[in-house]
C-alpha positions in Angstrom: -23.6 7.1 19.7 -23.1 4.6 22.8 -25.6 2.0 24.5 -26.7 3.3 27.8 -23.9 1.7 29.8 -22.6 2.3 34.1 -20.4 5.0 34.5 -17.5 2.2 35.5 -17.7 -1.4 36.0 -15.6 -3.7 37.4 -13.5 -6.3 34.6 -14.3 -9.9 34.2 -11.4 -12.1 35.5 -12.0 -15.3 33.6 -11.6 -15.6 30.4 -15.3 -16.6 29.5 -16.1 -13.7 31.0 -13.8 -11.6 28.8 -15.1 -13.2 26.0 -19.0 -12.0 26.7 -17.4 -8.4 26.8 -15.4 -9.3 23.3 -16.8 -7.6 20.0 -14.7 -4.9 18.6 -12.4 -6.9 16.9 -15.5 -8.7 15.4 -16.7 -5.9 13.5 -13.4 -5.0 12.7 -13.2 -8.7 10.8 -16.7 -8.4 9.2 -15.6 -4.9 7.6 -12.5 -6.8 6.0 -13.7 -9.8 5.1 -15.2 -8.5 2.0 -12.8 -6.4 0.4 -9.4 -7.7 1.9 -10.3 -11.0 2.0 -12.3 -12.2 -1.1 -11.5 -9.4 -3.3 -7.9 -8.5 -2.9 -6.6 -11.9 -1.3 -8.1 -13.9 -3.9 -6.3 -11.8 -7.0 -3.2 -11.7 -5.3 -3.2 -15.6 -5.2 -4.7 -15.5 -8.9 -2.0 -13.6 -10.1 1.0 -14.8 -8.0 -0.2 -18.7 -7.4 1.7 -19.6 -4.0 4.5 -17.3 -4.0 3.4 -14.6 -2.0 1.3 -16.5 1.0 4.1 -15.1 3.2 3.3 -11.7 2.6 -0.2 -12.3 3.4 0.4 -13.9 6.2 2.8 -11.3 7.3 0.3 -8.6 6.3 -2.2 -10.0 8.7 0.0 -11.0 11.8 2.1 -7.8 11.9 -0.4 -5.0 12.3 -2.3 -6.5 15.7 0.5 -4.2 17.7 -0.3 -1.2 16.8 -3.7 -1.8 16.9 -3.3 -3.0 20.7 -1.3 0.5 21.5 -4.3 2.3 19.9 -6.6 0.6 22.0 -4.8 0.8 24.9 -4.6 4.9 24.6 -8.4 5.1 24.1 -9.5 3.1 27.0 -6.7 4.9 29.6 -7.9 8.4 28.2 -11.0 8.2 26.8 -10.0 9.8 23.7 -10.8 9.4 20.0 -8.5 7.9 17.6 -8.4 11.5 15.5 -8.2 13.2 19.0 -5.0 11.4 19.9 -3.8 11.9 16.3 -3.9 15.3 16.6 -1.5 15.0 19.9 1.2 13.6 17.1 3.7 16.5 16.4 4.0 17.9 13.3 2.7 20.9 11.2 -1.1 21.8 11.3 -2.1 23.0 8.4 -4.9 26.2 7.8 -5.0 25.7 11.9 -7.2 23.0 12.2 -6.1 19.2 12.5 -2.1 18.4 12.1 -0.9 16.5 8.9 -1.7 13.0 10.4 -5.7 14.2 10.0 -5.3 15.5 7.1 -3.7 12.6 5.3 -6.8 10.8 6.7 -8.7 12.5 4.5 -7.0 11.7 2.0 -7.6 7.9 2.7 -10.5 8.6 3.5 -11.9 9.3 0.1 -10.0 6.0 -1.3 -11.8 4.0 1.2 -15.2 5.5 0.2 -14.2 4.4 -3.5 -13.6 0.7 -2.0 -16.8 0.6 -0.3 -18.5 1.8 -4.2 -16.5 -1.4 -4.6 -18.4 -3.3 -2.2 -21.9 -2.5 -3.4 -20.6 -3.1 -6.8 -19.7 -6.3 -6.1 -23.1 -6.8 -3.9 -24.7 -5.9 -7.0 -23.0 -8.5 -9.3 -24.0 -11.3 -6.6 -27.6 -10.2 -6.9 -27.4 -9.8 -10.6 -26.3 -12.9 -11.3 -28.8 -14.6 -8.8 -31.4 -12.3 -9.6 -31.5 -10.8 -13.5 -33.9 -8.1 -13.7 -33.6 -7.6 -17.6 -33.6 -10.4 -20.5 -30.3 -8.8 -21.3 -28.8 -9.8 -18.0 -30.4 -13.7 -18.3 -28.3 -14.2 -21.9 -25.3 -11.9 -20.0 -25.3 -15.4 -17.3 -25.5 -18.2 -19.7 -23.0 -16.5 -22.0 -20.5 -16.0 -19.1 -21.3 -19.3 -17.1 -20.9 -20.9 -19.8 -17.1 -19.3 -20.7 -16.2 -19.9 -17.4 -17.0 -23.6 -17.5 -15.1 -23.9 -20.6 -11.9 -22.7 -19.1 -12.4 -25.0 -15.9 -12.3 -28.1 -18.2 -9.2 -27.4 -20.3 -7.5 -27.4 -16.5 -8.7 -30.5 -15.9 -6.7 -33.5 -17.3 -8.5 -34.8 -20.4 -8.2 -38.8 -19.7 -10.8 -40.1 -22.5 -11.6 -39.3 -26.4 -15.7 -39.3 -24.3 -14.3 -36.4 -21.8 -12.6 -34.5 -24.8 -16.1 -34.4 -26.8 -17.6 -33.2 -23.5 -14.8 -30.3 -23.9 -15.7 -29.3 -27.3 -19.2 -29.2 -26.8 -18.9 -27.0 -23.8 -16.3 -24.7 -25.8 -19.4 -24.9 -28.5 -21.9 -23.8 -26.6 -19.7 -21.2 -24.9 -19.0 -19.0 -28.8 -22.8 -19.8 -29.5 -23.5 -18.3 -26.4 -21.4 -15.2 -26.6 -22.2 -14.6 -30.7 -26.2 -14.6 -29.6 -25.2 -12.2 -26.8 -23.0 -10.0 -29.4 -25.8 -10.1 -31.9 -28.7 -8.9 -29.0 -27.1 -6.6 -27.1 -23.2 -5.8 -28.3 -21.5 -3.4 -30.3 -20.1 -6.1 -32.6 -20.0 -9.5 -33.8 -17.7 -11.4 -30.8 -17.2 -14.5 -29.5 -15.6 -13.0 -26.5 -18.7 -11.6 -24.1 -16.3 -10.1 -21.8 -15.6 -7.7 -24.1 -19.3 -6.7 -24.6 -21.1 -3.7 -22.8 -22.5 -5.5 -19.7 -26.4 -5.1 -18.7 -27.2 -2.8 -15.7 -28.6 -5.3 -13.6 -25.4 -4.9 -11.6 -26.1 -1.7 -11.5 -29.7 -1.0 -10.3 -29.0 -3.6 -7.6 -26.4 -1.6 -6.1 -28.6 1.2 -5.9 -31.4 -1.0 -4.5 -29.3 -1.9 -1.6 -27.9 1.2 -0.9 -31.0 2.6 0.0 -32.0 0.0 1.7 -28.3 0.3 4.1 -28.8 3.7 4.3 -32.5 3.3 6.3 -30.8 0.4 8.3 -27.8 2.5 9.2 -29.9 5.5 10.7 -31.5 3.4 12.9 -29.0 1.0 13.3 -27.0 0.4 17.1 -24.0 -1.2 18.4 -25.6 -4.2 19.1 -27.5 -4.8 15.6 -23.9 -3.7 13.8 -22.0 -6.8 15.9 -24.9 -9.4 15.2 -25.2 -8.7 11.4 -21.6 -8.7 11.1 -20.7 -11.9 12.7 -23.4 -13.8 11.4 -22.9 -13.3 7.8 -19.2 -13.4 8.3 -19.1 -16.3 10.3 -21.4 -18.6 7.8 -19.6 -17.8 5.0 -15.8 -17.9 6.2 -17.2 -21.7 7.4 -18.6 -22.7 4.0 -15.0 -21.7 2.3 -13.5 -23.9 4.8 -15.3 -26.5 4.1 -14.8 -25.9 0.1 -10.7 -26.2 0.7 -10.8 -29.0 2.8 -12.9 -30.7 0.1 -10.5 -29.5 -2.8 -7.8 -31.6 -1.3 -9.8 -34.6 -2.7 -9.4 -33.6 -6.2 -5.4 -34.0 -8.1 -6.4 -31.6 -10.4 -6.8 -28.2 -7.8 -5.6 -29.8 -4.3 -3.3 -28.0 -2.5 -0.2 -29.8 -2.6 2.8 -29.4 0.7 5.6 -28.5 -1.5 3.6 -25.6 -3.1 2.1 -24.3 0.4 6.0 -24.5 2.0 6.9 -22.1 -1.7 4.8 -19.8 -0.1 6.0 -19.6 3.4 9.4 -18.6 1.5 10.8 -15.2 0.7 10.3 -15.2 -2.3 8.9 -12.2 -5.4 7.3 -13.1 -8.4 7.9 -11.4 -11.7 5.5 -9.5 -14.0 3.7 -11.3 -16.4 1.5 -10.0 -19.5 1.4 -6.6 -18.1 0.5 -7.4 -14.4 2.5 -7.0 -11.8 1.7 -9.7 -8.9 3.6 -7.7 -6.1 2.0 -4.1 -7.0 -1.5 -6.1 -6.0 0.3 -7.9 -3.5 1.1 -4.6 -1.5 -2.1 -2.7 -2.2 -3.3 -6.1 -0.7 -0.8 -5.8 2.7 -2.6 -2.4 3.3 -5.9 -4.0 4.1 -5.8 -7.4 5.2 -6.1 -7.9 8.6 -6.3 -4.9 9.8 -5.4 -2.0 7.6 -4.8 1.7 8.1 -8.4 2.1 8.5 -9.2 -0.5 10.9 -6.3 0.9 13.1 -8.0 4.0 13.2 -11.9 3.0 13.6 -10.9 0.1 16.1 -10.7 2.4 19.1 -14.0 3.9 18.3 -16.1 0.3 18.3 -14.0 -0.2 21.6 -15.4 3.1 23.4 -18.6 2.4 21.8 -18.6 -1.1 23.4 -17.8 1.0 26.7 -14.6 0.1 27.5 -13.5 3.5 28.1 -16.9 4.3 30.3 -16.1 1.1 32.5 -12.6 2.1 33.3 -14.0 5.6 34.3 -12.0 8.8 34.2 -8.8 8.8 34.8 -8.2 9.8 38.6 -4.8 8.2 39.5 -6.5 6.0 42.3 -5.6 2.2 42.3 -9.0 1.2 41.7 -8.7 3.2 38.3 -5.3 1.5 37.9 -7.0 -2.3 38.2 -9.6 -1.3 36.2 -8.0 0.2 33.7 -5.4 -3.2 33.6 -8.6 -5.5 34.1 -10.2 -3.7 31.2 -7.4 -3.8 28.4 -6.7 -7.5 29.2 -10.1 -7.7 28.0 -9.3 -5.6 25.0 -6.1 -7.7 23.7 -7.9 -10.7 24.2 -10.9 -8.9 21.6 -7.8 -8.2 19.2 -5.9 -11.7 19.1 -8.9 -13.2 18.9 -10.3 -11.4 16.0 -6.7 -11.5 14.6 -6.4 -15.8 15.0 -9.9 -15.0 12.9 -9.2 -12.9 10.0 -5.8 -14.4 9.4 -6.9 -18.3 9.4 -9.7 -16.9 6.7 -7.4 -14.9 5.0 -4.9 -17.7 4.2 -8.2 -19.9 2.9 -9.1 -17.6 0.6 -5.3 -16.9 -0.6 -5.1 -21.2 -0.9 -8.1 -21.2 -3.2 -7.4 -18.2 -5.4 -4.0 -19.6 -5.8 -5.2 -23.3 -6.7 -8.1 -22.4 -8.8 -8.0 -18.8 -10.4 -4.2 -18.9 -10.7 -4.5 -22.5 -12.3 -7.3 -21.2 -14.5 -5.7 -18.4 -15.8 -8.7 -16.0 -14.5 -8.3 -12.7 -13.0 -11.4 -11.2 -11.2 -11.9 -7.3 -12.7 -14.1 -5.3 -13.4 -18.3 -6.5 -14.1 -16.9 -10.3 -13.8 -15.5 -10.1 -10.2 -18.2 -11.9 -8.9 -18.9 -14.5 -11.3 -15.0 -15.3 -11.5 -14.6 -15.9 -7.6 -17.5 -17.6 -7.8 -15.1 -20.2 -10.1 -13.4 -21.4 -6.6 -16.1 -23.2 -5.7 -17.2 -25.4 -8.9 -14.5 -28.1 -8.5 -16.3 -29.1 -5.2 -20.0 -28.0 -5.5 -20.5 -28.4 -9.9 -23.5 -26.7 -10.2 -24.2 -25.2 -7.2 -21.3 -23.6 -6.9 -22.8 -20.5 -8.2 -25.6 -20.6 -5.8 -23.8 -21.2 -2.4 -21.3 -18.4 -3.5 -23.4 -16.3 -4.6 -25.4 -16.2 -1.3 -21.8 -16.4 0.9 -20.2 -13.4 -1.4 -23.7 -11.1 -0.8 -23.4 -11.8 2.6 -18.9 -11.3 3.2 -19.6 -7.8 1.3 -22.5 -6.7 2.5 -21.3 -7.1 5.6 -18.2 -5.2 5.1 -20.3 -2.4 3.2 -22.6 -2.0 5.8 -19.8 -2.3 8.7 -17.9 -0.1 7.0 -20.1 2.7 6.3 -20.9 3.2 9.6 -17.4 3.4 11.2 -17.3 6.1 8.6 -19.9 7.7 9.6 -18.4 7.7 13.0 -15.2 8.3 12.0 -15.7 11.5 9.9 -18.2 13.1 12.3 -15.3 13.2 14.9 -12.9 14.2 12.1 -15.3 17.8 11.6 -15.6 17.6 15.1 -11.7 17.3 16.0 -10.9 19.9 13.0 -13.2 22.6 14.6 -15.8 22.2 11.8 -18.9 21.3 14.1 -19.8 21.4 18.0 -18.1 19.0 20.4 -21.1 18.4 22.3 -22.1 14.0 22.3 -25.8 15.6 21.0 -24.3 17.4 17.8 -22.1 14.5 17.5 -24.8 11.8 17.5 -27.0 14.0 14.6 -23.6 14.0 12.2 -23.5 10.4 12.6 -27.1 9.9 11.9 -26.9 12.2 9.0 -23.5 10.7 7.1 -24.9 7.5 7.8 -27.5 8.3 5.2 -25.4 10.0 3.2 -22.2 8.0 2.8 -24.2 4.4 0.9 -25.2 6.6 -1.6 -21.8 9.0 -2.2 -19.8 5.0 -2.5 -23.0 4.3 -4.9 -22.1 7.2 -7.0 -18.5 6.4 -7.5 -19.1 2.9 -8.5 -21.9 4.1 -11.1 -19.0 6.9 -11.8 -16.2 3.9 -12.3 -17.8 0.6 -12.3 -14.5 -1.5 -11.6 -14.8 -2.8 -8.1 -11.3 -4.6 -8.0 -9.2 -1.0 -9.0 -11.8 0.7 -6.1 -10.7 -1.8 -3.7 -6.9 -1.8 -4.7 -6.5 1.8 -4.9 -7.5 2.4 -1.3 -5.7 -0.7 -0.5 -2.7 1.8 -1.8 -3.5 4.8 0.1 -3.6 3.1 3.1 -0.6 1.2 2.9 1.0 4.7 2.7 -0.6 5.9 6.3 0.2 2.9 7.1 4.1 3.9 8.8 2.6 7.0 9.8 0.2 5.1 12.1 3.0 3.2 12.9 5.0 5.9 14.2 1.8 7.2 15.7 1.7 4.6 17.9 5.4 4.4 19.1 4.5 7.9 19.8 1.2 6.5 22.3 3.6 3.9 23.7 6.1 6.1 24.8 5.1 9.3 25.1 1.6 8.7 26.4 2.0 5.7 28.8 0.7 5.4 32.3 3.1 4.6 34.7 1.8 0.7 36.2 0.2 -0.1 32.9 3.1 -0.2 30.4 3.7 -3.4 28.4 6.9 -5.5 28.7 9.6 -5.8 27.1 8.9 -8.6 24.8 6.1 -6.5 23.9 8.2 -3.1 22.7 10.8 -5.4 20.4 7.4 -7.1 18.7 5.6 -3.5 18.6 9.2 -2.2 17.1 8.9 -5.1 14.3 5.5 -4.2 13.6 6.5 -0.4 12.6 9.5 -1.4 10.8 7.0 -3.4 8.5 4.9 -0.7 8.4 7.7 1.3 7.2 9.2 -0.8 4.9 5.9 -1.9 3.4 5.2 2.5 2.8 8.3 2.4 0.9 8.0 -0.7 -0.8 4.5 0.3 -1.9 6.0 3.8 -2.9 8.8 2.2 -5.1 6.7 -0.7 -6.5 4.1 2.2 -8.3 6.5 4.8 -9.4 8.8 2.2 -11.2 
């Protein structure tokens, strides 16, 4: 499960040297990105325009604390996050694992319907790109085609030359969708989104999970951080570059006053059934990092060995500076990764809120994809398809292929911690191995089961917001209860730890209230 590290090793002093040990937090990004980020961010800004960018942002910022505190436990004792969670008081229940374990479970499953998500959503891209039935070509043109149509009402019609170029397009677009009807639907519509889709989607998704579950067997640390920052990194540059160039355009810039609306307290209402802050909070439970990436962050830290460099603990003061050198190392991995995912997240917030929200689209369902893909056509016309396309295969691949294995990971220690399987690092390494395999084709299953990757996403964007004040109490419980004298924080550190949990809470309760009424 780990690279063949020393058994301690001094910490770097400068910060360039930190930064060659840095990693965790990357992965951690890359297995957000995807769902968080392009999925969940986007609608929130679709449905709420700028209103909500403080929430977002907040969502983001907030949770790095905790994550810190978890981090800090793991390297000082070595420990698993679902070891130390079982430390937590509170009930056990049938005598193996406390409540904390068991309500990761609970999550767990949600976040295994996100990742069926994912590989939905990979499978769009691909279909889309790639049609592997006639049905799916005439599914494109009928959609691109009703997409384009609702771009051009948004923009302002200035001449009776650009109004004919309207009417054509809105022509084309009911010829389109009748000749798809006639082919392929159950009636005679001019609306192809309410038509059966094609599989394409479909057998794509089950093309690349068997392809990530091969990669993931043999797969190591090192391949997992490459893959991950690469893809990441490309894309989160290209939707840069697509804001920046937005600003040049009346129609879909960005203006200040509506960016300072969003740095406001401020709550939208409901409109036509949806309810902008219910998708808002499932949102808060996954950007940046969520209830699951406060657990699995410890693991890619130990992994990465900084646990095995500070050594066991033996009260010495070379343990001490080690221990000190070697989580100044780790905080620098989790602000750094947090400046990351919170810079990205606010980009793709920005454009979902100036395009989607403007266009009246809402990405669900077997037209995700294609409607994030909308973002992008102000700037790139007709290649926006094709550079998103390629950026939203590789933002949620890398997320599904991150993902599933801090699951496998993370679930082999839970039967591990909950007495269900030897403790022994061989055992553990063969349960890893085997749920890697296993786990790309169980998310496959529940997307072919409920093919609706935005409602996958948000529902375990849902669960997790509700661990998320038990994590948060969790880790008051690490700072205080399981401190080493000489390497507590300060004191500016508890009150911002403090704020982080009383989010945490309020955001449980919040997310609580907002579903039940």
């Amino acid at each position: 499960m780990t690279d063949k590290l020393p058994e301690t090793l001094d910490p770097p002093t400068h910060r360039l040297g930190m930064l060659r040990f840095a990693g965790p937090g990357m992965i951690v990004a890359g297995s957000i990105v995807g769902s968080g980020e392009l999925i969940a961010t986007t609608k929130t800004g679709a449905e709420a325009g700028f209103l909500l960018l403080w929430l977002i942002l907040l969502g983001c910022v907030v949770k790095v604390f905790a994550q810190v505190e978890f981090g800090r436990y793991a390297l000082s004792s070595g420990k698993t996050t679902l070891d130390a969670l079982s430390e937590v008081p509170g009930p056990r229940i049938a005598g193996r694992g406390n409540w904390l374990v068991w309500f990761w479970f609970a999550m767990w499953f949600a976040s295994i319907g996100q990742l069926g998500g994912i590989v939905g959503g990979v499978g769009q891209s691909l279909a889309i790109s790639i049609p592997l039935t006639a049905q799916g070509a005439l599914y494109n043109e009928a959609e691109d085609a009703r997409i384009s149509q609702r771009l051009v009402r948004v923009r302002s019609i200035e001449n009776a030359q650009e109004g004919d170029e309207t009417a054509h397009e809105a022509a084309q677009a009911e010829a389109l969708s009748a000749e798809y009807a006639e082919q392929y639907g159950a009636t005679q519509t001019a609306d192809v989104a309410k038509l059966n889709p094609p599989p394409d989607a479909k057998i794509w998704a089950a093309i690349v999970a068997v392809i990530t579950c091969g990669l993931l067997v043999v797969g190591r640390y090192r391949m997992i951080q490459s893959l991950s920052i690469t893809l990441v990194t490309g894309f989160t540059l290209l939707t840069i570059y697509n804001l920046f160039k937005l600003q040049a355009q009346p129609d879909w810039s960005v203006k200040s006053t509506e960016f300072l609306s969003g740095l406001r307290f401020s709550l939208p209402e409901k409109s036509g059934g949806v309810s902008p802050l219910v998708t808002a909070l499932a949102t808060f439970g996954i950007i940046g990092v969520g209830a699951a990436e406060l657990i699995v962050y410890p693991y890619w830290c130990l992994e990465k060995g900084y646990g095995r460099f500070t050594g066991p603990r033996d009260e010495t003061p070379q343990w001490h500076a080690r221990a000190k050198g070697w989580m100044k190392v780790m905080r620098l991995d989790a602000w750094g990764s947090m400046i990351v995912y919170t810079f990205s997240t606010m980009v793709f917030y920005l454009l979902g809120a100036a395009t989607l929200h403007r266009a009246d689209l809402n990405p669900s369902k077997d037209h995700m994809v294609r409607t994030l893909a909308t973002m992008f056509h102000p700037v790139f016309g007709n290649w926006a398809s094709m550079l998103f396309l390629f950026g939203a295969f590789a933002v949620l691949y890398s997320t599904y292929f991150v993902a599933n294995a801090s699951h496998a990971r993370t679930f082999s220690d839970a039967i591990r911690v909950m007495g269900f399987i030897r403790s022994d690092e061989a055992t553990q390494r063969r349960w890893v191995r085997i749920l890697s395999g296993l786990f790309p084709m169980l998310c496959l299953v529940l997307y072919l089961l409920y093919p609706n990757p935005v409602h996958l996403v948000l529902l375990s964007g849902l669960m997790q917001g509700l661990m998320l004040p038990m994590l948060g109490g969790a880790a008051l419980y690490f700072r205080y209860r399981r401190s080493i004298p000489g390497l507590e924080p300060g004191l500016l550190w508890d009150h911002c730890l403090w704020l982080s949990v009383f989010a945490m809470y309020v955001t449980g309760i919040w997310t609580i209230y907002s579903n039940l009424f």
